[in-house]
C-alpha positions in Angstrom: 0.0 0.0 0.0 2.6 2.2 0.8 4.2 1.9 -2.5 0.6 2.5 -4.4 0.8 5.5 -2.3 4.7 7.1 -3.5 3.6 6.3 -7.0 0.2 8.4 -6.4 1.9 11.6 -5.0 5.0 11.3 -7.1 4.9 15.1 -9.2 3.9 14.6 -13.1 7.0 14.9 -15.4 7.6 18.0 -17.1 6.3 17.6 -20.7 10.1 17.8 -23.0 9.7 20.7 -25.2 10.8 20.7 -28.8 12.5 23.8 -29.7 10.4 23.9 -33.2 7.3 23.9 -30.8 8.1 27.6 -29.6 9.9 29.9 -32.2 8.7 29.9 -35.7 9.6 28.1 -38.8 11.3 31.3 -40.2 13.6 31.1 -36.8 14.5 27.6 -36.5 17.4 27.5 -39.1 19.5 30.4 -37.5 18.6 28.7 -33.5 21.3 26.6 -33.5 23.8 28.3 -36.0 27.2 29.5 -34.1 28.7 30.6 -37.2 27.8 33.8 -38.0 29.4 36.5 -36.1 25.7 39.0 -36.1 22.0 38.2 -36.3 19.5 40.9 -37.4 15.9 40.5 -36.9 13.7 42.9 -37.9 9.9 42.7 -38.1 6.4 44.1 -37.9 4.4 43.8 -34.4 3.9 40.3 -33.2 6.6 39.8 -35.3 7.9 37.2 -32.4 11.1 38.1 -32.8 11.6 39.2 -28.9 10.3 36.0 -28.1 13.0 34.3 -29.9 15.6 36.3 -28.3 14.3 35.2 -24.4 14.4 31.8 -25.9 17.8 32.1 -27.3 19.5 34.1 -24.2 18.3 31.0 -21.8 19.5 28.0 -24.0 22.8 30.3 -24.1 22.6 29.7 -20.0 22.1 26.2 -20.4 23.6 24.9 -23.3 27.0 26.4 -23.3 28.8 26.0 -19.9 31.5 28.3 -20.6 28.7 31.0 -22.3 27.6 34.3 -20.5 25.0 36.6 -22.1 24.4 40.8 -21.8 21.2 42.1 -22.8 21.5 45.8 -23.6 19.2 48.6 -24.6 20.2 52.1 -25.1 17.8 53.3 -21.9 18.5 51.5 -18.6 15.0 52.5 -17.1 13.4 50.3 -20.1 15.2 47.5 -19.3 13.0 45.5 -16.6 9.3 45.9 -17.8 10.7 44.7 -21.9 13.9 42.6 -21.7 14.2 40.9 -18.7 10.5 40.1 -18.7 11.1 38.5 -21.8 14.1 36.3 -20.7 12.0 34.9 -17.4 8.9 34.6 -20.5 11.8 32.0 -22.1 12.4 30.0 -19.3 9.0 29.2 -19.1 8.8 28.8 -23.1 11.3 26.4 -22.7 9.7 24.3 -19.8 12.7 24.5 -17.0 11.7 25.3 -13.7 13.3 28.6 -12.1 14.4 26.7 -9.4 17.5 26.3 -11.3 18.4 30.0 -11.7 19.2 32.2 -9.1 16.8 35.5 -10.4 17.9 38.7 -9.0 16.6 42.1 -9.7 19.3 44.7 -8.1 21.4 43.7 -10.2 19.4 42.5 -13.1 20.9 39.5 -13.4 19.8 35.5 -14.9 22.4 33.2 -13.6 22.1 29.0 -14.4 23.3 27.4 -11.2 24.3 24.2 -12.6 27.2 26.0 -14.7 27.4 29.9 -13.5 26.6 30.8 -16.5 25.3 34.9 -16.3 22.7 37.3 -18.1 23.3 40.7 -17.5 21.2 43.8 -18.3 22.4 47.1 -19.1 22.0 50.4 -20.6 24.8 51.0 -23.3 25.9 54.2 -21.3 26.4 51.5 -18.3 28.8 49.0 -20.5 31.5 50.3 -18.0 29.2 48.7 -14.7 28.8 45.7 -16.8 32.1 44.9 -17.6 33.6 44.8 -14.4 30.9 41.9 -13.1 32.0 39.7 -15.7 33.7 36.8 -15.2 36.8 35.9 -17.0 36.0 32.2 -17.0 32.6 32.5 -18.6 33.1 35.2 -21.3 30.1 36.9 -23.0 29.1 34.8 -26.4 26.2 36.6 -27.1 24.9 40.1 -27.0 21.5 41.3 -27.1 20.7 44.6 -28.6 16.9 45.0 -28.4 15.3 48.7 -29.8 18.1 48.6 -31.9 16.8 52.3 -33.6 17.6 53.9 -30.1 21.1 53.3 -30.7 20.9 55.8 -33.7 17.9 58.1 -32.3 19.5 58.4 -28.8 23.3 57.2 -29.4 26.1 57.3 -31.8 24.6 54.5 -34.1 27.4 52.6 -36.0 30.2 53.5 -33.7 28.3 52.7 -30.7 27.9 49.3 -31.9 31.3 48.5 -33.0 32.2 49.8 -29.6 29.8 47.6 -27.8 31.5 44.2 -30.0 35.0 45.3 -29.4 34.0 45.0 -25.6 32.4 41.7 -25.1 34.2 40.1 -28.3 37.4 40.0 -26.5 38.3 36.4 -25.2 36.2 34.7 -27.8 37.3 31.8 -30.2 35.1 32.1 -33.1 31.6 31.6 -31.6 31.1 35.3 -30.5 27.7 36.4 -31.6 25.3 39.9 -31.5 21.7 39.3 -32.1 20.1 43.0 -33.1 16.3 43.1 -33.2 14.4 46.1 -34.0 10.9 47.2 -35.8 12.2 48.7 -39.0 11.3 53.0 -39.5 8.5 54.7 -41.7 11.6 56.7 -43.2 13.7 54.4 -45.6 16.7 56.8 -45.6 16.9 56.6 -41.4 20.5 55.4 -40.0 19.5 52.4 -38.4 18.2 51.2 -42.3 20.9 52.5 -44.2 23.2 50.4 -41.5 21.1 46.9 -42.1 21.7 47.6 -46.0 25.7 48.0 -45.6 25.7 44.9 -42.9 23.5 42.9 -45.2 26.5 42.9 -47.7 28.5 41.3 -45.1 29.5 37.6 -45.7 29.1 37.1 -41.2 25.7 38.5 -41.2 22.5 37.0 -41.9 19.1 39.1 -42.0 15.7 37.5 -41.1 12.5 39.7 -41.3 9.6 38.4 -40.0 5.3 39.8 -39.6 2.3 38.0 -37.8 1.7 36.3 -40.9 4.5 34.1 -40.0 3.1 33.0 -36.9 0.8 30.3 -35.9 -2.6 32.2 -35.7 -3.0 29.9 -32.5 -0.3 31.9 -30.7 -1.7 35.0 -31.6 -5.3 34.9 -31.1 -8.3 36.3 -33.0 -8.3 39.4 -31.5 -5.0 40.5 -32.6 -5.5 39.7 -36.0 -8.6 41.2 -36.3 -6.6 44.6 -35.0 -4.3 44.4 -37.8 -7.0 43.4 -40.3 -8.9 46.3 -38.7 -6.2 48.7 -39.5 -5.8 47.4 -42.5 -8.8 47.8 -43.6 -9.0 51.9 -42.4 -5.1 52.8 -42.8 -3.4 50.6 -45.5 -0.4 52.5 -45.4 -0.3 52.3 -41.1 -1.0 48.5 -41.7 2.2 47.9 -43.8 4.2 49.8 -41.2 3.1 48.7 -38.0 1.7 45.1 -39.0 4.2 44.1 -42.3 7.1 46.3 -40.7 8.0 47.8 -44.0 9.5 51.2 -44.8 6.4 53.2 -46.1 8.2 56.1 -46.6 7.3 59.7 -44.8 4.7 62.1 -46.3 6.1 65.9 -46.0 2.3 66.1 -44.0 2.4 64.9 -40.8 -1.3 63.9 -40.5 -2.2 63.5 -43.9 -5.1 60.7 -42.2 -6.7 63.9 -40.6 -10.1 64.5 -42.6 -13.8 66.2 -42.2 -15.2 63.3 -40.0 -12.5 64.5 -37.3 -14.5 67.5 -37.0 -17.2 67.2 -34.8 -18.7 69.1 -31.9 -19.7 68.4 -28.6 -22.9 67.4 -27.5 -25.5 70.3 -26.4 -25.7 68.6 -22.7 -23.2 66.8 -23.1 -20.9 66.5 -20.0 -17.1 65.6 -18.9 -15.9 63.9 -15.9 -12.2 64.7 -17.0 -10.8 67.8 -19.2 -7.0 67.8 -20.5 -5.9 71.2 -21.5 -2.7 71.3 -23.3 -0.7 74.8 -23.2 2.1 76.0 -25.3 3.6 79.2 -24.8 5.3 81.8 -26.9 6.3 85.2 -26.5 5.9 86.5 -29.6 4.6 83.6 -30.6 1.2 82.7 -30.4 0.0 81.0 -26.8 -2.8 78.4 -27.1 -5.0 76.7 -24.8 -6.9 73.3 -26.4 -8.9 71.7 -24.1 -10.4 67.8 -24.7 -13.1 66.3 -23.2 -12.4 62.4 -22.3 -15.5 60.6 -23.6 -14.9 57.5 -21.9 -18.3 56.0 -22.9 -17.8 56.6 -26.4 -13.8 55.7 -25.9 -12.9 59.0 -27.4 -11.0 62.7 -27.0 -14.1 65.2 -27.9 -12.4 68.5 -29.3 -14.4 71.4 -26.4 -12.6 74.9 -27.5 -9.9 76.8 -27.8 -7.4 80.1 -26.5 -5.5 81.5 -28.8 -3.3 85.1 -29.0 -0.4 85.7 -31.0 1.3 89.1 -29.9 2.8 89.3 -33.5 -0.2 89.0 -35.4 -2.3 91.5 -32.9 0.5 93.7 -32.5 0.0 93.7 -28.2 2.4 91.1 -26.5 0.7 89.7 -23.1 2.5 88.9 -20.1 2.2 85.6 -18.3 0.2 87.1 -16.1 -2.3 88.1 -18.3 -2.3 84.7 -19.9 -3.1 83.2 -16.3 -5.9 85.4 -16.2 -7.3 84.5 -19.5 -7.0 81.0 -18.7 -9.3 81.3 -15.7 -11.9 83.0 -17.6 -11.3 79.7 -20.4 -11.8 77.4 -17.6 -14.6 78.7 -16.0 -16.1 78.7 -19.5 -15.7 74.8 -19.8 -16.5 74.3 -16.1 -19.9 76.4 -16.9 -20.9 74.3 -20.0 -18.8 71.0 -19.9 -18.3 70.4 -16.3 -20.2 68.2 -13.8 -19.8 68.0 -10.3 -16.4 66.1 -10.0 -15.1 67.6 -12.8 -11.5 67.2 -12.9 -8.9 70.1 -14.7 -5.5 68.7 -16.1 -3.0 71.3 -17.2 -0.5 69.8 -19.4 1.6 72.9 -19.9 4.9 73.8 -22.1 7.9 72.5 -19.8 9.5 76.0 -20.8 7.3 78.5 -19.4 8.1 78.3 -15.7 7.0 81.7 -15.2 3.9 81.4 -16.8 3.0 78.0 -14.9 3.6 80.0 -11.4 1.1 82.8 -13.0 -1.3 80.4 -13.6 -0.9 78.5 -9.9 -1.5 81.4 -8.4 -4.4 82.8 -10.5 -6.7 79.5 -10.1 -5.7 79.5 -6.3 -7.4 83.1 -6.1 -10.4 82.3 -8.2 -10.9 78.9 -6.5 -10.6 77.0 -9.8 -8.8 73.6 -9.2 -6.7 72.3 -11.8 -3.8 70.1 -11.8 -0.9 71.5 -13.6 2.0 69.5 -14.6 4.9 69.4 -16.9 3.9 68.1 -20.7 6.0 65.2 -21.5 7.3 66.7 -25.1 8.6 63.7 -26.7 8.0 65.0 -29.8 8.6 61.6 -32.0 6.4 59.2 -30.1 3.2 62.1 -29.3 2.9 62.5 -32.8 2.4 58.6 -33.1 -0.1 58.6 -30.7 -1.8 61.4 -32.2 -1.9 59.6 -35.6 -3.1 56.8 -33.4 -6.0 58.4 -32.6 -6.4 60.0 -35.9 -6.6 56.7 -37.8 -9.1 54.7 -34.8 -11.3 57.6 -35.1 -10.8 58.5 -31.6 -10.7 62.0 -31.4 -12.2 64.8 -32.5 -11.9 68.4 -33.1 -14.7 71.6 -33.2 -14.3 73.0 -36.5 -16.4 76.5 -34.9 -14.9 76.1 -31.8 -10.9 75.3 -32.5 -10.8 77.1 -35.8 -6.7 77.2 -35.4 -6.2 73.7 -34.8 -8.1 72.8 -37.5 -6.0 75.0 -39.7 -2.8 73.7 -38.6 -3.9 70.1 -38.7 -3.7 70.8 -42.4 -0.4 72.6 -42.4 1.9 70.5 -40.1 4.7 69.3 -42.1 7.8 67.6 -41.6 10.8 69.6 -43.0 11.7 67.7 -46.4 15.8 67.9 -46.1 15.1 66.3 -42.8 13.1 63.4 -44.3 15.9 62.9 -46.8 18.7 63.0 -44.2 16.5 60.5 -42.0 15.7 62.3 -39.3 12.1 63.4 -39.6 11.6 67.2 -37.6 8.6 69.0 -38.3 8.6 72.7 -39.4 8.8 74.7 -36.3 6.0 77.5 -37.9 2.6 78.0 -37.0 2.5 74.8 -34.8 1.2 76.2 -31.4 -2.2 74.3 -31.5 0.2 70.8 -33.2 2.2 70.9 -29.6 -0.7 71.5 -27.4 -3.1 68.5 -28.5 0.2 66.9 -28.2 0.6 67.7 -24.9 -3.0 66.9 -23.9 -2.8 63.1 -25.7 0.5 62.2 -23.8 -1.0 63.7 -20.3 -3.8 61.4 -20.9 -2.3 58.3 -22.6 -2.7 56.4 -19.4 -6.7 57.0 -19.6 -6.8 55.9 -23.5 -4.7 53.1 -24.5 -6.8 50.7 -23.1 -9.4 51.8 -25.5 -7.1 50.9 -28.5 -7.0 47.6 -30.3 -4.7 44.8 -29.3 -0.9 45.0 -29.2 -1.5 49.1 -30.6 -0.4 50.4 -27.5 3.1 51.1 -28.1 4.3 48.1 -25.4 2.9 45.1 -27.8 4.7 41.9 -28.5 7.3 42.8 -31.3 
């Protein structure tokens, strides 16, 4: 009886897992090869090429006693919610219990206790940290260079990276390897592509590029490809680039999807639990006030009004505290017509005008208006995508009687063409006031909105 009983409680086996069973077809004829010296994936979203990386990294751990592996991105505070998620993602992709790694976060670090075999994470500005953790006996044979465009964006691009494999190349007999992964730009003439084309020409490298249509549709779901078939069907040109991953190429108009059935206006009784207001402040420039309404049954950014003075156009310059007074009399306006009870004020305001900002504190203090005012987050590359995001999902809208200025410039903003061709897109600095506001109110309000979006269009999908 007692031996009826071990055999009864005795723990399941773990299921082997074939290596084919959990990276794609496209994938499995560069898993195991040692030979070539660098690896670029590229792809469109769900593109599965991060998840080939966690798998990859681990079997580096386990396979190759001698074998240590650094993870890098060019930002260290990105590091933990992407990369290393991914890497503890591929040791349970690959069916091995973490009981056999000892997981730390401070430092970030994957270590296989069986051979002492380390992952590190690190931000390329922290090579320096990195390198002195590493041991001698268990040199790095592969390095991982995930949002491989931030390199050229926010680095030194080609240098950088020759840097980064004269460090962790050193000590290695021939099996060395850098595995770069990154979603490939609208703009065809950025760095990062002309870089893959002169690599591509290399005999040691080998290019894979990958889109959800190379992946099971059983790992992906139905709802994510009815997103990209969604898009698809409204944007086809957003569809090639965010779903296919090609280079579309970058229309001199920023929002060229912007059109008539943006405009709308707000309901007569209609009414707001939350209003963003996004400020941008010049002083001979104009100033401009937009203010949203967060539709959150109708999962949308309703367009409510608009303050708008240019000093060189009127010929009379206002100080800030004059444009803290107006701004009181705008949001008492909103509050009047928009508000309800609990309505709540956000202030996403131009980081530059300190002095304004103070105006403004101390004016809505005095007429017992409450608004919270904070700092717009003016990342100017990634608030345009979300604006276009919005633009193309029909999820906000603008009052052609009430924001006649926005409207205006919705038509006018443009990226500067000899930027395009050099492959750094910058839009016109002219007549863009109302462009950085709505900017400024989408980003202060991102949190509230991406839910509403489809799948993995949320800027942190799967890539």
């Amino acid at each position: 009886m007692m031996e009826s009983k071990s055999l009864m409680t005795a723990p399941p086996k773990k299921q082997q897992v074939r290596i084919s069973d959990i990276i794609i077809p496209k994938y499995q004829v560069i898993f195991n090869n040692r030979t070539a010296k660098h690896i670029i994936l590229t792809s469109g979203r769900a593109g599965t090429k991060s998840s080939f990386a966690g798998v990859r990294g681990i079997y580096q751990l386990i396979s190759d006693p001698s074998g240590s592996v650094v993870i890098l991105r060019k930002r260290h505070n990105k590091l933990r919610k992407t990369v290393y998620k991914e890497m503890l993602r591929g040791i349970n992709r690959l069916g091995i219990s973490k009981k056999k790694f000892k997981i730390t976060k401070s430092p970030m670090e994957i270590t296989c206790t069986k051979y002492g075999t380390t992952m590190y994470f690190a931000g390329s500005d922290g090579i320096d940290d990195t390198k002195g953790i590493i041991d001698e006996d268990k040199p790095i044979k592969l390095v991982i260079l995930d949002e491989l465009t931030e390199f050229f964006d926010g680095g030194e691009g080609e240098d950088e990276l020759l840097n980064i494999e004269a460090t962790f190349a050193r000590g290695n007999k021939g099996d060395f390897q850098m595995l770069y992964l990154f979603n490939p730009p609208k703009n065809p003439n950025s760095p990062v592509m002309k870089w893959l084309e002169k690599m591509k020409q290399r005999p040691d490298t080998i290019h894979i590029h990958t889109d959800y249509r190379d992946v099971p549709p059983d790992w992906l779901g139905p709802d994510l490809i009815q997103s990209a078939e969604v898009l698809q069907g409204i944007d086809e040109r957003q569809y090639r680039w965010v779903w296919l991953g090609q280079c579309v190429g970058i229309d001199e108009a920023i929002y060229y999807m912007f059109s008539n059935e943006h405009m709308a206006e707000p309901g007569q009784n209609q009414r707001f639990s939350i209003i963003g207001i996004g400020g941008d402040y010049g002083q001979q420039n104009a100033t401009t006030f937009q203010a949203f309404g967060l539709d959150i049954p109708h999962m949308k950014l309703c367009g409510l009004g608009e303050y708008y003075h240019s000093g060189r156009e009127s010929g009379h310059q206002r100080s800030p505290s004059e444009y803290a007074q107006d701004f009181v009399r705008f949001v008492a306006g909103l509050e009047e017509k928009y508000g309800m009870l609990n309505t709540r004020f956000y202030l996403f305001l131009d980081p530059s005008a300190k002095g304004m900002q103070e105006e403004i504190k101390r004016a809505t203090r005095d007429a017992d208006i409450r608004v919270v005012i904070r700092n717009a987050e003016n990342d100017v590359k990634l608030g345009i995508s979300r604006v276009q995001k919005l633009l193309t999902y029909q999820m906000i809208s603008v009052s052609r009687t009430k924001q006649e200025n926005a409207v205006r410039e919705f038509g006018t903003y443009e990226y500067d063409k000899d930027s395009i061709e050099k492959g750094k897109e910058e839009p016109v600095k002219i007549d863009d006031h109302c462009m950085d506001s709505i900017r400024y109110v989408v980003m202060g309000l991102w949190s509230k909105m991406k839910r509403w979006l489809p799948v993995q269009d949320d800027d942190e999908g799967e890539k």
